[in-house]
PDB file with SEQRES, HELIX, SHEET and CRYST1 records, atoms N, CA, C and O in Angstrom:
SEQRES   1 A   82  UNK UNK UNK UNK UNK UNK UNK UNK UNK UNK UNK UNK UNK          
SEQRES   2 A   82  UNK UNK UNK UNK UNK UNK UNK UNK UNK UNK UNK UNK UNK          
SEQRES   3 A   82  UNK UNK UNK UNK UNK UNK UNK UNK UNK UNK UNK UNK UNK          
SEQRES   4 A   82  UNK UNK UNK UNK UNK UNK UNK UNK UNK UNK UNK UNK UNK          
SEQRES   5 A   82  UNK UNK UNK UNK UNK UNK UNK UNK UNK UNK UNK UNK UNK          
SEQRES   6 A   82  UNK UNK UNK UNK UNK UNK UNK UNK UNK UNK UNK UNK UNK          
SEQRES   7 A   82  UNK UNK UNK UNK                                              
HELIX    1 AA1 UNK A    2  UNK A   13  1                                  12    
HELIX    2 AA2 UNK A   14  UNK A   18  3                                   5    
HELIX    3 AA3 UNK A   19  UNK A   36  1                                  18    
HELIX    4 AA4 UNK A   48  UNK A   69  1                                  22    
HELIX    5 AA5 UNK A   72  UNK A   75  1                                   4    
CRYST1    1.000    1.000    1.000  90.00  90.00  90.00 P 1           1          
ATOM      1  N   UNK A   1       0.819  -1.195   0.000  1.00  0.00           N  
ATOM      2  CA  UNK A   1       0.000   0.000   0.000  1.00  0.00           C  
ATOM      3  C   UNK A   1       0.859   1.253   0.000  1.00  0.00           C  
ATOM      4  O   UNK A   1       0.516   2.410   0.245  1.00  0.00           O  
ATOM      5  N   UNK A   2       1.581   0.960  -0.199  1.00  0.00           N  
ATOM      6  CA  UNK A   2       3.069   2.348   0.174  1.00  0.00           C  
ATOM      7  C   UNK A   2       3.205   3.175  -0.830  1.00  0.00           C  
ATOM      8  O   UNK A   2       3.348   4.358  -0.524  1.00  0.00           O  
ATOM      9  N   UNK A   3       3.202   2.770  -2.459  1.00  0.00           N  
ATOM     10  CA  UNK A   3       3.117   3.828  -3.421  1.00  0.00           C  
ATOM     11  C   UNK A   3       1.385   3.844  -4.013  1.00  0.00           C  
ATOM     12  O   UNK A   3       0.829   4.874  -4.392  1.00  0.00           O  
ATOM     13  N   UNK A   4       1.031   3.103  -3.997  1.00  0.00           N  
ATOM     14  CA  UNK A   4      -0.456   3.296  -3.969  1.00  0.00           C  
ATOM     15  C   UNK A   4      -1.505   4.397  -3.276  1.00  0.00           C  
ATOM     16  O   UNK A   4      -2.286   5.226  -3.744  1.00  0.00           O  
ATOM     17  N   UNK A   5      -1.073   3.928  -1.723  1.00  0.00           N  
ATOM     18  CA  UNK A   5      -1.583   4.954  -1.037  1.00  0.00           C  
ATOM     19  C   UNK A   5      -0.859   6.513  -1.176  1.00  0.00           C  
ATOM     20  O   UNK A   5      -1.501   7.554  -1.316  1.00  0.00           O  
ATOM     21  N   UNK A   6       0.550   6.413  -1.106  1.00  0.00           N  
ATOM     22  CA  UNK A   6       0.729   7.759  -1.473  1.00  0.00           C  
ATOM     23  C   UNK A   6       0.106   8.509  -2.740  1.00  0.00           C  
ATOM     24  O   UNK A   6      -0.186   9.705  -2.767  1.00  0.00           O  
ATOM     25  N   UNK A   7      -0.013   7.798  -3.552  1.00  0.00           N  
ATOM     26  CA  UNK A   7      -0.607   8.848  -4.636  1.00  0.00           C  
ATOM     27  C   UNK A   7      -2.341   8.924  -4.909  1.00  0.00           C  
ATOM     28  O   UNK A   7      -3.033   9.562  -5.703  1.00  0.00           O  
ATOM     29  N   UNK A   8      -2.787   7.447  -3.291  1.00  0.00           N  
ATOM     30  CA  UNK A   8      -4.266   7.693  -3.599  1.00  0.00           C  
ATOM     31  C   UNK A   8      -5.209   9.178  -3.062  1.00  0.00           C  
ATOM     32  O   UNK A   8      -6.316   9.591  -3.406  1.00  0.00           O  
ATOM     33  N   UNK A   9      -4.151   9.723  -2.045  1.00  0.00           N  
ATOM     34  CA  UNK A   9      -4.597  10.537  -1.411  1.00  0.00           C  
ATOM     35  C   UNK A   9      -4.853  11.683  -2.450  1.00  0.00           C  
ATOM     36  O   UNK A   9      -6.021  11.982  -2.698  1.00  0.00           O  
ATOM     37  N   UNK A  10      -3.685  12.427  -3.154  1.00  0.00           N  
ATOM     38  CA  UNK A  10      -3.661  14.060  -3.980  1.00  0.00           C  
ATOM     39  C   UNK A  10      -4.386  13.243  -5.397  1.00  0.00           C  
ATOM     40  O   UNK A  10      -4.043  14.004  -6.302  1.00  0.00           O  
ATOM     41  N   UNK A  11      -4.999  12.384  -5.895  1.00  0.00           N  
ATOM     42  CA  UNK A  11      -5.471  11.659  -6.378  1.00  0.00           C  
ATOM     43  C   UNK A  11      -7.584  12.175  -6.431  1.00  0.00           C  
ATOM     44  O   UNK A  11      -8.381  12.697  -7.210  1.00  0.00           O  
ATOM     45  N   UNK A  12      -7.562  11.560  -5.021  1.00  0.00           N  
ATOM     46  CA  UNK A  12      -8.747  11.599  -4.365  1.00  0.00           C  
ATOM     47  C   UNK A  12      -9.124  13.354  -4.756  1.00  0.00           C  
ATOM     48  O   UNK A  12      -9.832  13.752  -5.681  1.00  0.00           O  
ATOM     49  N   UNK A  13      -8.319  14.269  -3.615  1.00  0.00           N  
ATOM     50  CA  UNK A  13      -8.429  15.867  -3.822  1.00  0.00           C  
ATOM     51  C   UNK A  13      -8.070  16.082  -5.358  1.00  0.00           C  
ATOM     52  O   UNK A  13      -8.831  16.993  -5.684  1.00  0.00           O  
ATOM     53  N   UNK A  14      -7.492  15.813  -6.219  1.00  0.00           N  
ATOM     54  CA  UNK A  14      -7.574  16.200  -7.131  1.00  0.00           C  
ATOM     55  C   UNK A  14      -8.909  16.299  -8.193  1.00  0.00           C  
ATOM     56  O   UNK A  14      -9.098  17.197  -9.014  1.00  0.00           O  
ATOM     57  N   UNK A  15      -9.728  15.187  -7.951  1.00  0.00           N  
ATOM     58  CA  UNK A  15     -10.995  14.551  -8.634  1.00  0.00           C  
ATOM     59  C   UNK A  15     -11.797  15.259  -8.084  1.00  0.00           C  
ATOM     60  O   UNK A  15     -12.749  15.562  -8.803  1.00  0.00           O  
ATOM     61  N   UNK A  16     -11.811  15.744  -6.866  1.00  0.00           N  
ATOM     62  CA  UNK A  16     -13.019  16.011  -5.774  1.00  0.00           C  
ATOM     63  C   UNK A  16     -13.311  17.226  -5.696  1.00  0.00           C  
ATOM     64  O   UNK A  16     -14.420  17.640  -5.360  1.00  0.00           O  
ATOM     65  N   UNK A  17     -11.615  18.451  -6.226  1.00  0.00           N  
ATOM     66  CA  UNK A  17     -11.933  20.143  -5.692  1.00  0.00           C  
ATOM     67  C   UNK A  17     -11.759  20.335  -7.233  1.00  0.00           C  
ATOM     68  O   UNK A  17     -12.641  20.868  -7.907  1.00  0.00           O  
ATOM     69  N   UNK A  18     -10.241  19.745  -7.918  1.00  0.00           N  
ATOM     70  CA  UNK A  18      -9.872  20.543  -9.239  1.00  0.00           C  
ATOM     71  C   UNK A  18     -10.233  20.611  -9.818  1.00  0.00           C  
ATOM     72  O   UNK A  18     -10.686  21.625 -10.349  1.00  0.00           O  
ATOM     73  N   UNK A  19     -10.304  18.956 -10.283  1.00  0.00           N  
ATOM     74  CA  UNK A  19     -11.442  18.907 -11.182  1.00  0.00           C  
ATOM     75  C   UNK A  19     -12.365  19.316 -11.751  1.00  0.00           C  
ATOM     76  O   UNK A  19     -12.278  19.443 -12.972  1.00  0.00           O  
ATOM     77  N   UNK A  20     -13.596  19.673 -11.060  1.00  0.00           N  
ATOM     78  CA  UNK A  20     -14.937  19.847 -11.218  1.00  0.00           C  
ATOM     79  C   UNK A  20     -14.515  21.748 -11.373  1.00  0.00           C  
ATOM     80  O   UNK A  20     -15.008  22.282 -12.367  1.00  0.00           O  
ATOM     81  N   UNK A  21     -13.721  22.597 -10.503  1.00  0.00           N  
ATOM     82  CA  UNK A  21     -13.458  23.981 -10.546  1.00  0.00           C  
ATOM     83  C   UNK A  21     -12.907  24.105 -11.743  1.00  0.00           C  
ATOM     84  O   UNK A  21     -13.270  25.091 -12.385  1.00  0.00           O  
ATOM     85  N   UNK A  22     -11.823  23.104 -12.429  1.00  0.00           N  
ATOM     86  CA  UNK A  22     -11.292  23.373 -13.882  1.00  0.00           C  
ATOM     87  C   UNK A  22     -12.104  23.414 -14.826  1.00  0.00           C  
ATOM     88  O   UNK A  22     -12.024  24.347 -15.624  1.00  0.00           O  
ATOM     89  N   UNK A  23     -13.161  22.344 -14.986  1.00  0.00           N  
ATOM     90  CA  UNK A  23     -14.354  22.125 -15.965  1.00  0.00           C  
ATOM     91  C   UNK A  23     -14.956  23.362 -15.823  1.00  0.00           C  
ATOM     92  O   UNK A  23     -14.774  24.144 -16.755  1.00  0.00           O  
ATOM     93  N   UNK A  24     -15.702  23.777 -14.788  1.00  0.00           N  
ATOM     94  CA  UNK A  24     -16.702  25.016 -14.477  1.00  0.00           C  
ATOM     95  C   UNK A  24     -15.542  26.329 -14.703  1.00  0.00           C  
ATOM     96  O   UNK A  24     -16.142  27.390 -14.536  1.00  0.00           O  
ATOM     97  N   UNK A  25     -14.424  26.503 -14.952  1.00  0.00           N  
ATOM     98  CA  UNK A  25     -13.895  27.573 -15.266  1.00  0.00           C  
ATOM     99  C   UNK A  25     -13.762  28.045 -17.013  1.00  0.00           C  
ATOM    100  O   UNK A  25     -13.842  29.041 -17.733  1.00  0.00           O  
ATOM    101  N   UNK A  26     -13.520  26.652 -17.076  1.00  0.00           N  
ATOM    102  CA  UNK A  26     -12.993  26.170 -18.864  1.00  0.00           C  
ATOM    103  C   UNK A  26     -14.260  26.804 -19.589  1.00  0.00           C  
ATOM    104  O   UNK A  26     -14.102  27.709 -20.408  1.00  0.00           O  
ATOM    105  N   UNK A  27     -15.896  26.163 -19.173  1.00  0.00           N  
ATOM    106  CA  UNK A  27     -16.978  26.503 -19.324  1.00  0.00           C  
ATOM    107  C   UNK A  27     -17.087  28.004 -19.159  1.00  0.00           C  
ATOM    108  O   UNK A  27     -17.054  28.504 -20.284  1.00  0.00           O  
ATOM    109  N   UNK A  28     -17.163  28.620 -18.533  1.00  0.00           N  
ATOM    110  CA  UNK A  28     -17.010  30.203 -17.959  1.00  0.00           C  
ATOM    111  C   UNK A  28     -16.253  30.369 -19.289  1.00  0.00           C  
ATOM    112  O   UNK A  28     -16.791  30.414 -20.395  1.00  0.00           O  
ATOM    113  N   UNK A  29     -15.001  30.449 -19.049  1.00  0.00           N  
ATOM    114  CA  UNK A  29     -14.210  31.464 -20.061  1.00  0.00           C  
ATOM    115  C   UNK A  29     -14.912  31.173 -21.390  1.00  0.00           C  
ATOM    116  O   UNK A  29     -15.086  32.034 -22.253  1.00  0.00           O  
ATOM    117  N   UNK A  30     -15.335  29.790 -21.503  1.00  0.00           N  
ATOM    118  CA  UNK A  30     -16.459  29.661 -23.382  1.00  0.00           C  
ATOM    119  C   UNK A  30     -17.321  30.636 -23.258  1.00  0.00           C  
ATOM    120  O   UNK A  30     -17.208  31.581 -24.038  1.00  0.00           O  
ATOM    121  N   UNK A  31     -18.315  30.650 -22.323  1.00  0.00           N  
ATOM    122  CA  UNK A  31     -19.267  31.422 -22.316  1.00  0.00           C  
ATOM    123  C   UNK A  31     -19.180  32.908 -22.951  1.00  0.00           C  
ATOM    124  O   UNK A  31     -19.723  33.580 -23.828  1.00  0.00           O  
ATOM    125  N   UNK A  32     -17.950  33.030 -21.767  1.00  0.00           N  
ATOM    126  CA  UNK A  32     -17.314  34.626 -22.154  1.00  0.00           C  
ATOM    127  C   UNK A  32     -17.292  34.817 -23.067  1.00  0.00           C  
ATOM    128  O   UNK A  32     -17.745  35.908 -23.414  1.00  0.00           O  
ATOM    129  N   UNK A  33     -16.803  33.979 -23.995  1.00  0.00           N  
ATOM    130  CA  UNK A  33     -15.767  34.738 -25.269  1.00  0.00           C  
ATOM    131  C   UNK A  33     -17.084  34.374 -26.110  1.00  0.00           C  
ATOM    132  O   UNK A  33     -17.310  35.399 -26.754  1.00  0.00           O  
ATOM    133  N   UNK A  34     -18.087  33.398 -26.430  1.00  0.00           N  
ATOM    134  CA  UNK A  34     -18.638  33.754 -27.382  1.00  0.00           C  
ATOM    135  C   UNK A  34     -20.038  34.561 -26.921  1.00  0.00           C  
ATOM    136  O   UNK A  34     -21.048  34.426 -27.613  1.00  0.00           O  
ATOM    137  N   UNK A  35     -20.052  35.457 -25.650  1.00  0.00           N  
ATOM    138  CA  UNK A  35     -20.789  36.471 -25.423  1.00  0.00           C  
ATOM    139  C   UNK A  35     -20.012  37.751 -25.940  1.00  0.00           C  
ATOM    140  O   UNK A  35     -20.605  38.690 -26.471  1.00  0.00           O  
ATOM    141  N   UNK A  36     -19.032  37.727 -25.800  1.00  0.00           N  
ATOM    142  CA  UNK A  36     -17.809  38.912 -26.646  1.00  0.00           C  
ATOM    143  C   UNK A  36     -18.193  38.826 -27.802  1.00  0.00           C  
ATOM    144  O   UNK A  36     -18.630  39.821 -28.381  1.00  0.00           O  
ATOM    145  N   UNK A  37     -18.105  37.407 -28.503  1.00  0.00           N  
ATOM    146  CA  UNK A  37     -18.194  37.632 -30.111  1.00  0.00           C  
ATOM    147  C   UNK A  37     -19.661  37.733 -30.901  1.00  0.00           C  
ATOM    148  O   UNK A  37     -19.864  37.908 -32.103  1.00  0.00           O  
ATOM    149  N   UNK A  38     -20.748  37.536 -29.649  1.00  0.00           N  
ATOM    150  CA  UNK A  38     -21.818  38.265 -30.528  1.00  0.00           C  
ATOM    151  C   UNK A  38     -22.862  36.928 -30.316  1.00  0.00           C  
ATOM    152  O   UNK A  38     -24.065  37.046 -30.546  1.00  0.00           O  
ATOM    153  N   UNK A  39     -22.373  35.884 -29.938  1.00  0.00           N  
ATOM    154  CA  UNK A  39     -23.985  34.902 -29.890  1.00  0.00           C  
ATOM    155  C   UNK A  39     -24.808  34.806 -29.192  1.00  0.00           C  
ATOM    156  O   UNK A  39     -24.238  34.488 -28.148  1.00  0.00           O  
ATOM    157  N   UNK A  40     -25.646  34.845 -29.031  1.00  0.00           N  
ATOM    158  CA  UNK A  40     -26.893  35.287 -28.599  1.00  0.00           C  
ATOM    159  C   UNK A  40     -27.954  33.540 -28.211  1.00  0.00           C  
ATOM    160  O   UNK A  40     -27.586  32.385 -27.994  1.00  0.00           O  
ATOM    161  N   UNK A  41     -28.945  34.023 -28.271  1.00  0.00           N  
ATOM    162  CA  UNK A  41     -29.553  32.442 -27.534  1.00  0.00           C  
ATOM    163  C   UNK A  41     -29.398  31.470 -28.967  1.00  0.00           C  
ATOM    164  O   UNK A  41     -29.694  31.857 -30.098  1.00  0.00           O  
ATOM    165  N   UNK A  42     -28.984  30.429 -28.690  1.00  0.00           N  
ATOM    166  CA  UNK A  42     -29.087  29.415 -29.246  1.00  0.00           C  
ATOM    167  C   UNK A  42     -28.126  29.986 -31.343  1.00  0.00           C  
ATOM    168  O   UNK A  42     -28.123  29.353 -32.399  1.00  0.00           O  
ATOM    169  N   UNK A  43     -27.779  30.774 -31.137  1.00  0.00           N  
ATOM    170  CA  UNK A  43     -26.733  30.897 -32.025  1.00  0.00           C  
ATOM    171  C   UNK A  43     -25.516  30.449 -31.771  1.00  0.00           C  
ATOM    172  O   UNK A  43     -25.221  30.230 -30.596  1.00  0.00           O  
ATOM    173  N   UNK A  44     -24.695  30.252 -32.661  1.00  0.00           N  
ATOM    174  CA  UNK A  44     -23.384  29.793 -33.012  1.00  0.00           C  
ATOM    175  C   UNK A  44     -22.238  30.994 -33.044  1.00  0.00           C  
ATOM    176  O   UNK A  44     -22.563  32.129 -33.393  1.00  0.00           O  
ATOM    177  N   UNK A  45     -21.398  30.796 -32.807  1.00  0.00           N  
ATOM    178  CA  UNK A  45     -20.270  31.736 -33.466  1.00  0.00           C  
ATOM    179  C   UNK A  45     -19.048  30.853 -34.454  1.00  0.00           C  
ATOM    180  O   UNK A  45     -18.125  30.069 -34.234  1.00  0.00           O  
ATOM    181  N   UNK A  46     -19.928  31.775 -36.111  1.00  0.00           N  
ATOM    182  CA  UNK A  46     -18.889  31.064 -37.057  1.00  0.00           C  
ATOM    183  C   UNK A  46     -18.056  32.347 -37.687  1.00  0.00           C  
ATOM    184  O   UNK A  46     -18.608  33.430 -37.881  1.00  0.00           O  
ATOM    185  N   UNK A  47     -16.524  32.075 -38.013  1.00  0.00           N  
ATOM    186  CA  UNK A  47     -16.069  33.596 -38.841  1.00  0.00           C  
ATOM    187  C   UNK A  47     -16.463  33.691 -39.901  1.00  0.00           C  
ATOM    188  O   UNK A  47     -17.079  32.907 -40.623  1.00  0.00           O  
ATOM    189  N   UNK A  48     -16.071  34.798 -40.049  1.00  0.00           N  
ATOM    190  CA  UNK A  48     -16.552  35.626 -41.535  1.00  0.00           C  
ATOM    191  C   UNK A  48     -16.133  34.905 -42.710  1.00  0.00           C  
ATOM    192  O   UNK A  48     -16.600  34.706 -43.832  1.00  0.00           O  
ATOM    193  N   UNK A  49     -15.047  34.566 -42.047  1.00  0.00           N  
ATOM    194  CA  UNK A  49     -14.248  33.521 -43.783  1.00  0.00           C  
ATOM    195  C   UNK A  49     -15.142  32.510 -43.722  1.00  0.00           C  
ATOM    196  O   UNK A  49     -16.026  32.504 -44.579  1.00  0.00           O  
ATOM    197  N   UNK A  50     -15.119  31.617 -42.877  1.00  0.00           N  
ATOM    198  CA  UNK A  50     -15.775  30.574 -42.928  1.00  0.00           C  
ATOM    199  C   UNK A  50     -17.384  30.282 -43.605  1.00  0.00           C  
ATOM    200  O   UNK A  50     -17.775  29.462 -44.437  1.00  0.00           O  
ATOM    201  N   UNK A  51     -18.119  31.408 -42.793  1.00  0.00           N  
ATOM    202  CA  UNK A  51     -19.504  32.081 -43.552  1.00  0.00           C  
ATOM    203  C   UNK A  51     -19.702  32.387 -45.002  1.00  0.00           C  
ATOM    204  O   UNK A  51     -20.758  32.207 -45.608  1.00  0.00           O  
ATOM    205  N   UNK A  52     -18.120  33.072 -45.724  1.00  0.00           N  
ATOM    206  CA  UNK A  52     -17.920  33.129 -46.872  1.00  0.00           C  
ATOM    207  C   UNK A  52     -17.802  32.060 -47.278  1.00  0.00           C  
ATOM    208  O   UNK A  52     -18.432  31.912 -48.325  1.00  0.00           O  
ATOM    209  N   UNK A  53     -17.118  30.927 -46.851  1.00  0.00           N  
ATOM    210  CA  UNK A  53     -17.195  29.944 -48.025  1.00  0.00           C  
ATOM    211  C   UNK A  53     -18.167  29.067 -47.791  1.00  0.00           C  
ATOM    212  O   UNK A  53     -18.410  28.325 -48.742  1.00  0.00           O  
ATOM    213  N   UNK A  54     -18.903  28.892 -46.673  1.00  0.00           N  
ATOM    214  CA  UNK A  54     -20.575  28.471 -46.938  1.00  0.00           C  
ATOM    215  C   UNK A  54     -21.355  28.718 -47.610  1.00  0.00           C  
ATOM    216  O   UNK A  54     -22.214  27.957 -48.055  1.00  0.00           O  
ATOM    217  N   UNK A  55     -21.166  30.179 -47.880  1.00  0.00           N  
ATOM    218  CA  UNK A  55     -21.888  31.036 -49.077  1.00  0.00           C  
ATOM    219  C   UNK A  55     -21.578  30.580 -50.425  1.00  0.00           C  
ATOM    220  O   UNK A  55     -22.439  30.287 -51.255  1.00  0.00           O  
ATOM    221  N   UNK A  56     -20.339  30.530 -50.613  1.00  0.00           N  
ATOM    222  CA  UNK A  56     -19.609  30.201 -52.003  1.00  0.00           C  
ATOM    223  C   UNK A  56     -20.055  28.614 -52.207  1.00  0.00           C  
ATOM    224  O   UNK A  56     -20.654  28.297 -53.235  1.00  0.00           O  
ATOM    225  N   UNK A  57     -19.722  27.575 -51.131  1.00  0.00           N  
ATOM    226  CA  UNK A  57     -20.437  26.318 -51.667  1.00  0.00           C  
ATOM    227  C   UNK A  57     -21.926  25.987 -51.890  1.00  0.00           C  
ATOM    228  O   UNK A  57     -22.485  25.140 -52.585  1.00  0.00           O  
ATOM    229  N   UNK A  58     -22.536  27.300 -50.756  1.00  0.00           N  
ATOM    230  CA  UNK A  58     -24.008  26.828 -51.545  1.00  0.00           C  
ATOM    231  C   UNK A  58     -24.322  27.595 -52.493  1.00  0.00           C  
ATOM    232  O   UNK A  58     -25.533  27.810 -52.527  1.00  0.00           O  
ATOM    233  N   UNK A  59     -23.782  28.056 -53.214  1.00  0.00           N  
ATOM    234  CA  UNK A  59     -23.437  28.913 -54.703  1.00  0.00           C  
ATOM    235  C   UNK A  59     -23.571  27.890 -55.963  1.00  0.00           C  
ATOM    236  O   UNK A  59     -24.324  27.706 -56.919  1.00  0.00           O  
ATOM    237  N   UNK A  60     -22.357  27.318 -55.375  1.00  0.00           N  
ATOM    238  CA  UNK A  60     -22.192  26.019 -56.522  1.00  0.00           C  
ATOM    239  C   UNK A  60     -23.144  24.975 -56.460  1.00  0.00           C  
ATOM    240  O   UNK A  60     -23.648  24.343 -57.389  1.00  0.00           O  
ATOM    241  N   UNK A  61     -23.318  24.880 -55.266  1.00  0.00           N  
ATOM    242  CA  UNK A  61     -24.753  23.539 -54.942  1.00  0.00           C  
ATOM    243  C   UNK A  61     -26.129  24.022 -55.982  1.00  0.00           C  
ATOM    244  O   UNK A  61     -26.799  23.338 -56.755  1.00  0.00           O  
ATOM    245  N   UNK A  62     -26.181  24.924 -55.765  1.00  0.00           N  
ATOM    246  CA  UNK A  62     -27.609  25.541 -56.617  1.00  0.00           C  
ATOM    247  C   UNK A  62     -27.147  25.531 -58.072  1.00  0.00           C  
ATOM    248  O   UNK A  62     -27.707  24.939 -58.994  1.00  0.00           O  
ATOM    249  N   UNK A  63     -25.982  26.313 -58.142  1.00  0.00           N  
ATOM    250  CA  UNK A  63     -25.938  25.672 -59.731  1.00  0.00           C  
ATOM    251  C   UNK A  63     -25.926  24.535 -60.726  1.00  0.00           C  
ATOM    252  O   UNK A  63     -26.310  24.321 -61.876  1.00  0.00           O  
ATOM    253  N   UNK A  64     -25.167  23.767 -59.533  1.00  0.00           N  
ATOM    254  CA  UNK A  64     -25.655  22.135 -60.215  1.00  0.00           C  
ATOM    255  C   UNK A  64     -27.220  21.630 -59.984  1.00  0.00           C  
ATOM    256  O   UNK A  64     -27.674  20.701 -60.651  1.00  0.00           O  
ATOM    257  N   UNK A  65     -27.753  22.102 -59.301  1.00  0.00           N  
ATOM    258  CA  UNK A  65     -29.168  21.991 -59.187  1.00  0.00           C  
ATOM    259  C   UNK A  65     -30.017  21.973 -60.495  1.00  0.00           C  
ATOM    260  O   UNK A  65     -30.719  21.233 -61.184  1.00  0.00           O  
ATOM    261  N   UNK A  66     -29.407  23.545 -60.397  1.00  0.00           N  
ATOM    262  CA  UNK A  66     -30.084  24.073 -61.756  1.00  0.00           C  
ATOM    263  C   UNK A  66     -29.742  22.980 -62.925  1.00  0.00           C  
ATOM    264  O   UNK A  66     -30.543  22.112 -63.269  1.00  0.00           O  
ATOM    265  N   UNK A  67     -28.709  23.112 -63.371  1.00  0.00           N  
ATOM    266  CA  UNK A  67     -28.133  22.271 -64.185  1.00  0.00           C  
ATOM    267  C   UNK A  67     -28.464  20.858 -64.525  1.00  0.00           C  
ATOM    268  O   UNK A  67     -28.430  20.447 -65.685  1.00  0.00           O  
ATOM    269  N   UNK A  68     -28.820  20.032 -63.380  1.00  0.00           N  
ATOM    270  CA  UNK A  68     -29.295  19.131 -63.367  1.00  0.00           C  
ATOM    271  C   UNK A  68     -31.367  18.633 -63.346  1.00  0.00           C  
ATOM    272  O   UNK A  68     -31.994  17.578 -63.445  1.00  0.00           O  
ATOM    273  N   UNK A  69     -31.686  19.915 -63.183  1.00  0.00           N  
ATOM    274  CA  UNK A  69     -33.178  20.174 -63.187  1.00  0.00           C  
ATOM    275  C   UNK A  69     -33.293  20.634 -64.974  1.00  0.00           C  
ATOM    276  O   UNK A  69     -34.248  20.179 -65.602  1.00  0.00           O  
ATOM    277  N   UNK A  70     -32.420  21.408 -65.591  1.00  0.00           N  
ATOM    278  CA  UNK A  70     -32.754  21.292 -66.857  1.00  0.00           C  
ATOM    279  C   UNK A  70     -32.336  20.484 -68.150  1.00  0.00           C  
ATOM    280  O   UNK A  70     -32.733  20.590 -69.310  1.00  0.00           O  
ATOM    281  N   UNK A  71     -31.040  19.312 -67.344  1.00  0.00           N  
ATOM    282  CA  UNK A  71     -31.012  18.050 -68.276  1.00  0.00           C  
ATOM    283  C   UNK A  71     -32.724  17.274 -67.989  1.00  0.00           C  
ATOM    284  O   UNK A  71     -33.457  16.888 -68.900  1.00  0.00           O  
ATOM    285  N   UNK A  72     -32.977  17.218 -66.814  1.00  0.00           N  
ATOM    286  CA  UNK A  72     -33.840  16.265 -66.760  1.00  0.00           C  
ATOM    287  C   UNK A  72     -35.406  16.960 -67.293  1.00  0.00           C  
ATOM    288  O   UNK A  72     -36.507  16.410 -67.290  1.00  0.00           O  
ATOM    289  N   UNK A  73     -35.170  17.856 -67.577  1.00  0.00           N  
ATOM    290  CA  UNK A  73     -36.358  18.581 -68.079  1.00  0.00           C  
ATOM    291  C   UNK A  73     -36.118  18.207 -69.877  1.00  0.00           C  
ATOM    292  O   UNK A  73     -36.944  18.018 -70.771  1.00  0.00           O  
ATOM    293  N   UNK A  74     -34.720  18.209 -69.879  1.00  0.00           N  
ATOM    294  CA  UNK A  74     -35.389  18.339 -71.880  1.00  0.00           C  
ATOM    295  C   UNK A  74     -34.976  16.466 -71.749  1.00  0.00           C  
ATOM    296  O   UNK A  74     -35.242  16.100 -72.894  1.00  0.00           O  
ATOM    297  N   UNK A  75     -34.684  15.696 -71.282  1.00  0.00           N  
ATOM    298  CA  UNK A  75     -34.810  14.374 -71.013  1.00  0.00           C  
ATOM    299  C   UNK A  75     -36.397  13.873 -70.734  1.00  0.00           C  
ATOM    300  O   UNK A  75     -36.974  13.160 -71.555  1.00  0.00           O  
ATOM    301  N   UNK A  76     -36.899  14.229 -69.755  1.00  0.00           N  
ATOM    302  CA  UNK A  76     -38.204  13.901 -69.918  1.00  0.00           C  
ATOM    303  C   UNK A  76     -39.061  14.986 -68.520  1.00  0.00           C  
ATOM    304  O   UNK A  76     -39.052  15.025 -67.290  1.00  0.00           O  
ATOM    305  N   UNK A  77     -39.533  15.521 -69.340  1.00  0.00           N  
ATOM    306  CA  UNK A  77     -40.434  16.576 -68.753  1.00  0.00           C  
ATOM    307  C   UNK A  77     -41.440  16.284 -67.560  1.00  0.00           C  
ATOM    308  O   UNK A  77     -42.054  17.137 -66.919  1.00  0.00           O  
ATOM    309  N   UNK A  78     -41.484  14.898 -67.390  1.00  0.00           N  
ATOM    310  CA  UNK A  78     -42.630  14.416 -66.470  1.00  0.00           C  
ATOM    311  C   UNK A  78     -42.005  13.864 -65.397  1.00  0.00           C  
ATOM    312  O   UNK A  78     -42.588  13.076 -64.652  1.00  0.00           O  
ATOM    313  N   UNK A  79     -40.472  14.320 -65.189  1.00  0.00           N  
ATOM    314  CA  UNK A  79     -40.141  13.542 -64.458  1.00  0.00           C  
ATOM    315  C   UNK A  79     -40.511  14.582 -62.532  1.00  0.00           C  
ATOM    316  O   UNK A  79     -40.542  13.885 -61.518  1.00  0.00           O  
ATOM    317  N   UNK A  80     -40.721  16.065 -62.422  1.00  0.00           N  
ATOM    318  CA  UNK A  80     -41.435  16.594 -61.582  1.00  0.00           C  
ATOM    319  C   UNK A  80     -42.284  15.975 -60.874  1.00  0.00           C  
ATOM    320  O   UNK A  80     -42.204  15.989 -59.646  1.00  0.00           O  
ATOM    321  N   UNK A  81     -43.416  15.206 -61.647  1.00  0.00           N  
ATOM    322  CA  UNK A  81     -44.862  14.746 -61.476  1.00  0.00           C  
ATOM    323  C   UNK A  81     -44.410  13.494 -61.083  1.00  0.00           C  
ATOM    324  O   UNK A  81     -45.242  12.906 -60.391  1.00  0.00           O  
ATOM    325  N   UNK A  82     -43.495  12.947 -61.262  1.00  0.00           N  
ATOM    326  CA  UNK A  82     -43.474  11.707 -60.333  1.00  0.00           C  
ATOM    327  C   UNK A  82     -43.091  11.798 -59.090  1.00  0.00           C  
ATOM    328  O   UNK A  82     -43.083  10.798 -58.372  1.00  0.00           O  
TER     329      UNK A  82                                                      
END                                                                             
């Protein structure tokens, strides 16, 4: 029990005070910073670049849309109605 117990003890206090104060701090400082950067209930905080190229891929998504809504239109016109 000699190196066991020595390290069961700062072991025990470690799980019991730090622990749980590190988590609930870690949490805190998130909070903070994306109350700094602007989110609000149940919003996200994404950057501007990032937002830009969400924008830009659903750019291209719609154009193949398109693209693909007017092969299948001069292919066969009824295919909507199914």
């Amino acid at each position: 029990m000699g190196f066991f117990g020595f390290l069961f003890v700062p072991l025990i206090i470690f799980l019991s005070v730090v622990a749980p104060l590190w988590v609930i701090f870690h949490y805190i400082t998130k909070w903070k910073q994306m109350k700094q950067a602007g989110a609000g209930q149940g919003q996200t905080v994404v950057e501007r670049t990032e937002l830009r190229r969400i924008r830009e891929v659903a750019g291209r998504l719609e154009e193949r849309i398109e693209a693909l809504e007017t092969i299948l239109d001069a292919d066969g016109a009824d295919w909507r109605n199914k």
